[in-house]
Structure formats: structure tokens, C-alpha cells
C-alpha positions as CSV (number, residue, x, y, z in Angstrom):
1,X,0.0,0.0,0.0
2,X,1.1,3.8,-0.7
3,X,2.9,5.3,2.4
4,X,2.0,8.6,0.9
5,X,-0.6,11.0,2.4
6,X,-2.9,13.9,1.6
7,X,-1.8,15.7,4.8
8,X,-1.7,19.4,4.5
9,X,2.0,19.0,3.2
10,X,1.4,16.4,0.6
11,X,1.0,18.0,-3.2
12,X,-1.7,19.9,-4.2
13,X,-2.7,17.2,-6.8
14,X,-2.9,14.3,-4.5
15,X,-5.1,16.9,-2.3
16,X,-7.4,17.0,-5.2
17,X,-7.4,13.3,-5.8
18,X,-8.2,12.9,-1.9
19,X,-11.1,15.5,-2.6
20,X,-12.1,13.9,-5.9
21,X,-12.3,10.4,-4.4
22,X,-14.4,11.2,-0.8
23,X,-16.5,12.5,-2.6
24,X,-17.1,9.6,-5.3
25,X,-17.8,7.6,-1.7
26,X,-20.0,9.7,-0.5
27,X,-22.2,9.6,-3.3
28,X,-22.1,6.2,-3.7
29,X,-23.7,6.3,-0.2
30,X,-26.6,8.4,-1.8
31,X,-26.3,6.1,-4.4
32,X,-27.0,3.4,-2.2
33,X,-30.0,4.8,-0.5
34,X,-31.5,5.8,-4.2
35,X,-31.6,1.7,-4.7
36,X,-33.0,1.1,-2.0
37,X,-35.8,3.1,-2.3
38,X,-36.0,1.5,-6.1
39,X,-36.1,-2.1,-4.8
40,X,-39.0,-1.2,-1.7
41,X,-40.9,0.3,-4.4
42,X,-40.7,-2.5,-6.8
43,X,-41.1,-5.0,-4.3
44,X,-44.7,-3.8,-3.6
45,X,-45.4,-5.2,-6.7
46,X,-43.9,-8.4,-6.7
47,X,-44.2,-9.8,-3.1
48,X,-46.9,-11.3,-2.1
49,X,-48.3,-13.5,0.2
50,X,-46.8,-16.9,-1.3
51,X,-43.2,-15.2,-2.0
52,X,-40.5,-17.6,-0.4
53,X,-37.4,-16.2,1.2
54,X,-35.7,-16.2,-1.7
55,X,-37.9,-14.0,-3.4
56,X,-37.7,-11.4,-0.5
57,X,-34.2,-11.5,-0.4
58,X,-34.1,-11.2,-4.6
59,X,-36.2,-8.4,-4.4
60,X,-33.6,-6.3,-2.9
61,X,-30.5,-8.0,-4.2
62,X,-29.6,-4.9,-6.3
63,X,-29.4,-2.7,-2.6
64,X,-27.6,-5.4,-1.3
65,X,-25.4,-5.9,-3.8
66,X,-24.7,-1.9,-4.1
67,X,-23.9,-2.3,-0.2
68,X,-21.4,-5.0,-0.5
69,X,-20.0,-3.4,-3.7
70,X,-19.2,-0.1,-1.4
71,X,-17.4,-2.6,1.5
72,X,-15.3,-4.4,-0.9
73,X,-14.3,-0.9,-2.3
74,X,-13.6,0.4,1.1
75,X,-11.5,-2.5,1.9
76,X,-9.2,-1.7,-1.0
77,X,-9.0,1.8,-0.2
78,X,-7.8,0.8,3.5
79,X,-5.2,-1.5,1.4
80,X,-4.1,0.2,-1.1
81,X,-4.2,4.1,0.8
82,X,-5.4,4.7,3.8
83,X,-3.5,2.6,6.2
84,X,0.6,2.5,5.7
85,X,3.3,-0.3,5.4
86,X,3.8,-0.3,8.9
87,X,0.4,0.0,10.3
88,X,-0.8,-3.3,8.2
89,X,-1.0,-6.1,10.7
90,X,-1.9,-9.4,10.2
91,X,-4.8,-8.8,12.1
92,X,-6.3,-5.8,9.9
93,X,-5.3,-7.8,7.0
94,X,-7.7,-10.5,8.3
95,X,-10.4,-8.0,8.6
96,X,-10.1,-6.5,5.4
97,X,-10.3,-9.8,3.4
98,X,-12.8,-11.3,5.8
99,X,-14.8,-8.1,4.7
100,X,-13.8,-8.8,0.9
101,X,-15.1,-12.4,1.4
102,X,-18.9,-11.0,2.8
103,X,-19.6,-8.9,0.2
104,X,-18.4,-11.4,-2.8
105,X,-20.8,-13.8,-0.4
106,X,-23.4,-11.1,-0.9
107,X,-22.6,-9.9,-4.3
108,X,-22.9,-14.1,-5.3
109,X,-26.2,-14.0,-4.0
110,X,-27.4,-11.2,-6.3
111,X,-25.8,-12.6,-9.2
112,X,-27.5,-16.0,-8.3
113,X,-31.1,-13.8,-8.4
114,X,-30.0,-12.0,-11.7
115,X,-29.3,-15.5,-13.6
116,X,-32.6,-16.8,-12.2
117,X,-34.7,-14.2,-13.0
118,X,-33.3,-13.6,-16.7
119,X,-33.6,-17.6,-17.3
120,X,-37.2,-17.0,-15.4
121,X,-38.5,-14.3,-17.7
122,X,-37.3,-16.6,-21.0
123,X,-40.3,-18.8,-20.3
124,X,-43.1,-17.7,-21.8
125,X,-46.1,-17.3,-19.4
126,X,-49.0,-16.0,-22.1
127,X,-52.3,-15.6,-20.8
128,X,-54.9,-17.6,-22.5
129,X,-58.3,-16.4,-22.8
130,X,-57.3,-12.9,-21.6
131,X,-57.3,-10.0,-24.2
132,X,-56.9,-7.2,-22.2
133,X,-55.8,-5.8,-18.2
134,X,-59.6,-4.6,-17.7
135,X,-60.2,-8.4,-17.5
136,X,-58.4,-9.1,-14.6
137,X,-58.3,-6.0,-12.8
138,X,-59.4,-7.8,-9.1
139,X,-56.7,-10.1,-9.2
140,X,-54.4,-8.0,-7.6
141,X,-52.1,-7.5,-10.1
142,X,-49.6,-5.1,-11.4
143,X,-48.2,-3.9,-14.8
144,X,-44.6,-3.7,-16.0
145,X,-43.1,-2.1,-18.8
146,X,-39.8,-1.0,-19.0
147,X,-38.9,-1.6,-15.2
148,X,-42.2,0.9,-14.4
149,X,-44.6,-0.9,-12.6
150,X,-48.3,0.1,-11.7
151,X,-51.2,-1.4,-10.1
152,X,-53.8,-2.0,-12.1
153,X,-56.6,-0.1,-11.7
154,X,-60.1,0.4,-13.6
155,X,-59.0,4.0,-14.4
156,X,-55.6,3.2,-16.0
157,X,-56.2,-0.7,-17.3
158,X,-57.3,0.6,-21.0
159,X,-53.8,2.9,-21.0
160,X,-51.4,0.7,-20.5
161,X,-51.4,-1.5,-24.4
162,X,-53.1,-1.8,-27.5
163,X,-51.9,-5.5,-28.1
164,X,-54.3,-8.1,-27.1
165,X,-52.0,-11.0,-25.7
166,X,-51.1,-10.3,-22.7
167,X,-47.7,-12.1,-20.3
168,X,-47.4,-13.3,-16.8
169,X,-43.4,-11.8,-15.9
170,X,-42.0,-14.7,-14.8
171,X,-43.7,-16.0,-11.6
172,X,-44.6,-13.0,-10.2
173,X,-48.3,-11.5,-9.9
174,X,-47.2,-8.5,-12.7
175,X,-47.9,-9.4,-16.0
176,X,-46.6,-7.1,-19.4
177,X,-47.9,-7.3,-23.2
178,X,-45.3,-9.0,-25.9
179,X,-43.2,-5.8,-25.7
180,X,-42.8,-5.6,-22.6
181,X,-41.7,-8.7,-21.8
182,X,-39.0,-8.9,-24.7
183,X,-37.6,-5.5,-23.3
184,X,-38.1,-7.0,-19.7
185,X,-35.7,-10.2,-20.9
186,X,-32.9,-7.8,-23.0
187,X,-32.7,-5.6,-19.8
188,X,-32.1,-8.7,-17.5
189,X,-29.4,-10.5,-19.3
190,X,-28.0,-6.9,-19.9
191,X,-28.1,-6.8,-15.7
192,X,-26.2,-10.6,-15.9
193,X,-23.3,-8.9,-18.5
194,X,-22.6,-6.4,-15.9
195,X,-22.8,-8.0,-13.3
196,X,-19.7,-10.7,-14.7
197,X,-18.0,-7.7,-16.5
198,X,-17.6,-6.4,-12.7
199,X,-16.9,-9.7,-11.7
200,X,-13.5,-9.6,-14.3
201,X,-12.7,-6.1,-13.2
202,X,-12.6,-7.0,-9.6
203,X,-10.6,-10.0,-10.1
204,X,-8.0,-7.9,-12.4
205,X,-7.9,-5.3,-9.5
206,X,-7.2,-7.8,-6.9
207,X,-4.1,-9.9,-8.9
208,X,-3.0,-6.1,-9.3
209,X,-3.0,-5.5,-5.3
210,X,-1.2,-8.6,-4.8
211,X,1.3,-8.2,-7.7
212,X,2.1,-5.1,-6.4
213,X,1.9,-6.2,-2.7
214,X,5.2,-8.1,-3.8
215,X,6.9,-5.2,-5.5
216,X,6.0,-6.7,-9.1
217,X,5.1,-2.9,-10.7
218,X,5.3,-4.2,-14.7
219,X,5.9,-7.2,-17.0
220,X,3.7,-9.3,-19.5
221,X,1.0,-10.3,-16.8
222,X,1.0,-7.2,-15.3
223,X,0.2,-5.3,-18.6
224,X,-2.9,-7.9,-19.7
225,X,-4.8,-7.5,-16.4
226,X,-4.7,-3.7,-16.4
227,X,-5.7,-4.2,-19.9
228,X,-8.0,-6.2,-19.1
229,X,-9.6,-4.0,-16.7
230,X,-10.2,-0.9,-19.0
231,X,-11.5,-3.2,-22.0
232,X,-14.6,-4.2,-19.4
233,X,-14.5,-0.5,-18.3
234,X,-15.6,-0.5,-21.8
235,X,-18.4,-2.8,-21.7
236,X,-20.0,-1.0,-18.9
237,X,-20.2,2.5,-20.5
238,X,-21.7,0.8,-23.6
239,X,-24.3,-1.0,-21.2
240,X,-24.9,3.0,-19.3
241,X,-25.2,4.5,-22.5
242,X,-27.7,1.7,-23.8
243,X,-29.5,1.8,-20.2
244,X,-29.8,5.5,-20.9
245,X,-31.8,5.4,-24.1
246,X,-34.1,3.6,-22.8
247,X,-35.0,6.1,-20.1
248,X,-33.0,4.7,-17.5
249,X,-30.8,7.8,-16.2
250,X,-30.0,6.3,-12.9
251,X,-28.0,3.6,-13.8
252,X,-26.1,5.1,-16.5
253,X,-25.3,7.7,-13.6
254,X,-24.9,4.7,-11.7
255,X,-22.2,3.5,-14.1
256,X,-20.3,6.6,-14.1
257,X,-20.1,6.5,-10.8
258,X,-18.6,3.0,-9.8
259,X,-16.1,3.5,-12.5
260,X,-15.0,6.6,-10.7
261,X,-15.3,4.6,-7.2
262,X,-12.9,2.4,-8.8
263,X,-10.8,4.6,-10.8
264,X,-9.9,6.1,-7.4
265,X,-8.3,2.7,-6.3
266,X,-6.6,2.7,-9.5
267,X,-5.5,6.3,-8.7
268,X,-4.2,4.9,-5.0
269,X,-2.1,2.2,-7.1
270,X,-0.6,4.2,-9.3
271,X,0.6,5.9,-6.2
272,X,1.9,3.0,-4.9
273,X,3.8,2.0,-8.0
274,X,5.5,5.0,-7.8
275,X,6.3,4.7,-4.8
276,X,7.6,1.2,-5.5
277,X,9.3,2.1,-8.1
278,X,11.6,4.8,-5.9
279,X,12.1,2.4,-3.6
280,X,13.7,0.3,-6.4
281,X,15.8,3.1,-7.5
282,X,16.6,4.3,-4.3
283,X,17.8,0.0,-3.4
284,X,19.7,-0.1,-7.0
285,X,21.5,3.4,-6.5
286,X,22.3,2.1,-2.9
287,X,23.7,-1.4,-4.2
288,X,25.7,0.3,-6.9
289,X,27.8,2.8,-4.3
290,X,28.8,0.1,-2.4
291,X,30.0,-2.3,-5.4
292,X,31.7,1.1,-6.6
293,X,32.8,1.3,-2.3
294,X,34.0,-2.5,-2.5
């Protein structure tokens, strides 16, 4: 981890890279609570009085997911920046990978619910002998188009389609017309090729911390996972951009701002290369005087 600091000494850029990144965390807190509020509202609609505890706890796997996202980001920070060399004990290393372990527990969990609900929703559930929502407006369900979802009601039940056969969305009580539950099935596996390209980043990120960890600062491997990293970087703006057009603002600001949660830990080991890479210097200047000495 980087022994430097952003005390009121250290350089004015790494003061503004200290800046730049509490903030990024702080909004990811905000962030947080806006998906929460996402997943209670949506979970009006598909709960009900037969859901199992699985479906609770799918229905607010994206929350929880955001949650364990911003502990294992934390727990880099604390590696890779916050605490110094000689402040790293065995025990806080325990802590910070126990807390790395949790949220990839957590974060398995919600990639578990995303794969089962996008192989859920690619079952077909038509509606036979129902035409149109006015027909089945005491049922107690809801409608869903587009990630919106409504109860339907006698005042908004002729509003909501023109097409006459109608979807159950997956097993829950909402039901959708045939665009709606195409969309509903391109947005879910869109969720699922996220979800892995974040997988892959993470993964990259952590072989980085323990190449570097061990004073390894370039070389072959070293060049393919950070290349690696920014190709999936990629993916995931061309996912917030597509997430965008569709009306979805929130997750392409979402998008933006995980990749600069992240691009703050790359930030801390760039730092620490650096400062690796002095070190080396400093070791190979030190060797040479005394062989020149000797």
C-alpha cells in the first residue's frame, strides 16, 4: 500500500485526488440509498403472500449488492491508501479480506437472483383467454413495462397496451404485453453482462494489489490484467449509454459512478507503483555505491 498522504503538506494534486475520491464515496452512499428506495418500491409489486425467502431476499439484491459493492471498495481503499506499510498487521489484513469475502458472499447472492430471474422471464407465461388488463383488474395485479410498474386499476387498465395477448413476468403477480416482456428479458441479461463484466474487473484489480503487494510494478501479466480492466470499463459504459436510451438515467449515472469509485483505487495504485518504483531506484542506486565502495 502507498505510504503517501494527503496531509496538508502532501501535493496539491494528491489533495485534489483525496477530494475527488471522498467524494465519489460519498455519493455512492446516496447512491445506495437511491436503490434502495428502487427495490421497496418495486417489491410492492412483486411480493406477495406466497413469496419464499428467496424472493424477499431477490427483491432487494440490487441494494444489497450496491452495499457489498461499497465494502469491498472500502476495503481496497484501506489496502491500497489509507493505512501505511507499517500499520498493516496481520490482524487488519484479516479483517479487510474477511470483509472482501462477505460482500463477494453477498454480491454471489445477487448474481444467483439475476441469472434466475433472466432464465425466469425466457419462459413464456401467455395468458390464454385474456385479451386485455380490464379483465383481470381484481386479481391484484400489477403492470410492468420498461422496469415501471403500476397497479392496475379500472382507471388506467385501457392505457397501458393496444396489443391483445397479454404475459405473466416470470412468476410474479405483474404481467406485461409481448413488448414488454421482450424488453423486460434484454434488460435482464444486460443486468447478468454487468454483473460478470464487474466480476472480471474485480478480479484484475485484486491480482494487481497482490502483484504489487510483492513489489511486481510491470511485466507481461502485469500489462494484460490492467488491460483487461479498462476493456470491461468498456463494456460497462456501452451498457450506461444503452441503459440510458431507454429512459433509464439512474443507472447510466450509476455506471459513471462506480467506474470513478474504482478509478480512485486505480489512482491509489498508481501511487503506490511509484512509490515502489523509488524504492527500487533508491535499493539499486544504494547497491551500486557500495559495489563502486568495495
Amino acid at each position: 500500500m502507498s505510504d503517501l498522504s494527503a496531509a496538508p503538506g502532501a501535493p496539491r494534486s494528491q489533495r485534489l485526488q483525496q477530494l475527488f475520491k471522498w467524494t465519489v464515496y460519498i455519493l455512492l452512499i446516496v447512491n445506495f440509498g437511491l436503490y434502495l428506495v428502487e427495490d421497496m418500491t418495486q417489491s410492492i409489486h412483486t411480493l406477495h403472500a406466497g413469496s419464499t425467502l428467496l424472493d424477499m431476499t431477490s427483491s432487494f439484491a440490487t441494494s444489497a449488492a450496491v452495499l457489498a459493492w461499497f465494502m469491498l471498495l472500502i476495503s481496497l481503499e484501506l489496502e491500497t491508501y489509507a493505512i501505511d506499510d507499517d500499520a498493516w498487521t496481520r490482524r487488519i489484513e484479516l479483517l479487510a479480506h474477511g470483509a472482501r469475502v462477505v460482500s463477494f458472499l453477498i454480491i454471489g447472492h445477487f448474481v444467483f437472483a439475476l441469472v434466475n430471474w433472466a432464465v425466469e422471464i425466457e419462459t413464456e407465461r401467455p395468458l390464454e383467454g385474456i385479451s386485455s388488463p380490464c379483465e383481470i383488474i381484481e386479481d391484484d395485479l400489477s403492470w410492468s413495462s420498461n422496469l415501471d410498474y403500476q397497479t392496475l386499476t379500472r382507471e388506467n387498465c385501457n392505457t397501458l397496451t393496444d396489443e391483445t395477448q397479454l404475459y405473466q413476468l416470470g412468476k410474479d403477480p405483474v404481467i406485461t404485453d409481448r413488448h414488454g416482456l421482450l424488453l423486460a428479458q434484454r434488460l435482464a441479461w444486460g443486468d447478468v453482462l454487468e454483473i460478470f463484466a464487474w466480476l472480471i474487473i474485480i478480479v484484475a484489480m485484486e491480482i494487481m494489489v497482490r502483484l504489487q503487494s510483492r513489489g511486481v510494478t510491470g511485466g507481461r501479466l502485469f500489462r494484460m490484467v490492467r488491460g483487461t480492466r479498462f476493456t470491461f470499463y468498456g463494456v460497462l459504459f456501452c451498457l450506461g449509454f444503452w441503459w440510458a436510451s431507454l429512459g433509464h438515467w439512474l443507472y447510466l449515472w450509476d455506471t459513471f459512478l462506480w467506474i470513478a469509485g474504482f478509478g480512485a483505487i486505480e489512482m491509489n495504485l498508481r501511487l503506490w507503483r511509484e512509490e515502489l518504483r523509488n524504492k527500487q531506484v533508491e535499493t539499486t542506486d544504494l547497491d551500486a555505491a557500495r559495489g563502486a565502495t568495495d
